[in-house]
N, C-alpha and C positions, 0 to 999 in steps of 0.2 A: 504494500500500500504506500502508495505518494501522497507529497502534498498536496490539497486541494487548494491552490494558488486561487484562486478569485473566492472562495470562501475565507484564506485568509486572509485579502485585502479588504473585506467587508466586516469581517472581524473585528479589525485593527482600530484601537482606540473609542471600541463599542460603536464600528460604523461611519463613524464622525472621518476617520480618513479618506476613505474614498469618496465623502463628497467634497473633502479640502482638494482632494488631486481633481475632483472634475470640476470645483470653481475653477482653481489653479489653470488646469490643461485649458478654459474657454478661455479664461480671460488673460491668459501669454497668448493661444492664437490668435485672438481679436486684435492684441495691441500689433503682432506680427503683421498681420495683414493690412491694418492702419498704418505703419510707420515704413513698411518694407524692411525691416529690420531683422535678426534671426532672433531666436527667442529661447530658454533651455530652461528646462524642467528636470530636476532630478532627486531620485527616489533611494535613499540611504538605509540600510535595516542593521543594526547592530545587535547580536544574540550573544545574550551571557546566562548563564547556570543559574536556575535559584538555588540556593543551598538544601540539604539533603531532601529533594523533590525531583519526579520527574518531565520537571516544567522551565521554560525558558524566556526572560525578558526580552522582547523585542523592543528596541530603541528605533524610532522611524521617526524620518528627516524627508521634509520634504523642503524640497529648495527651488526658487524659481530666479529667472531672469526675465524681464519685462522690459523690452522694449519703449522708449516714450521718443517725443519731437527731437529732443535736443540730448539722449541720453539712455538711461536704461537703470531701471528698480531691479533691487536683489534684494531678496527677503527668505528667510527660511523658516519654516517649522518644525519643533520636536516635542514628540510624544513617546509615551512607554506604554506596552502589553505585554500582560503574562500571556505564554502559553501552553499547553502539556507536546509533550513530544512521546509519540505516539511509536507502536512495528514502524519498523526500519527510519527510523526519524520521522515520519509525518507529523506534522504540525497541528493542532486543534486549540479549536478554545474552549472544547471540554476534552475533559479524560476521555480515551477510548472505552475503559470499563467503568462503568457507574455502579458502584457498591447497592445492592436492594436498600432500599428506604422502607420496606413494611415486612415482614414476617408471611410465611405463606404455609397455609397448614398441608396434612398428607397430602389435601388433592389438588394443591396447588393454588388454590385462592386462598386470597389475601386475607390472614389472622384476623377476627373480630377485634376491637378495639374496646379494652377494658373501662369501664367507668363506673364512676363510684357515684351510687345514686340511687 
């Protein structure tokens, strides 16, 4: 099993990244096309180990170059994500195994839930 690359840029930063890279990506092409100018967009991911877990900090940088009249804006962004690293490295933003949350009796449904009353 692989990455699932476009779930995990939709992941990334609870979502909120990939609508920074698709302001980003319109509005450097817009100023490109108004200015005639070249324009660059670029996309950083730095992964480090959380300590004894099998999950990984993603550090994402997005960085732009903006075109203007007389010049050009550079601006960059940085955020962090956990994520679990999964068979053979795959990336998620949940664990591959999720521990049971309820108790399940012999025939396999879900334990009645004790209450005092």
């Amino acid at each position: 099993m692989s990455t699932n690359v476009t779930q995990v840029f939709a992941d990334l930063d609870g979502g909120v990244f990939i609508e920074k890279l698709a302001h980003i990506l319109s509005d450097v092409a817009g100023a490109v096309t108004d200015h005639e100018k070249k324009g660059e967009v670029s996309i950083n991911l730095k992964l480090s180990k959380i300590q004894n877990s099998d999950q990984v900090q993603i550090e994402h940088t997005l960085k732009f170059k903006k075109p203007t009249m007389r010049g050009s804006i550079i601006q960059d962004d940085a955020t962090s994500t956990p994520m679990y690293v999964g068979t053979k490295g795959a990336l998620s933003f949940y664990p591959e195994k999720q521990p049971p949350l309820f108790d399940k009796d012999s025939n396999g449904n879900v334990a009645k839930l004790q209450t005092n009353g």
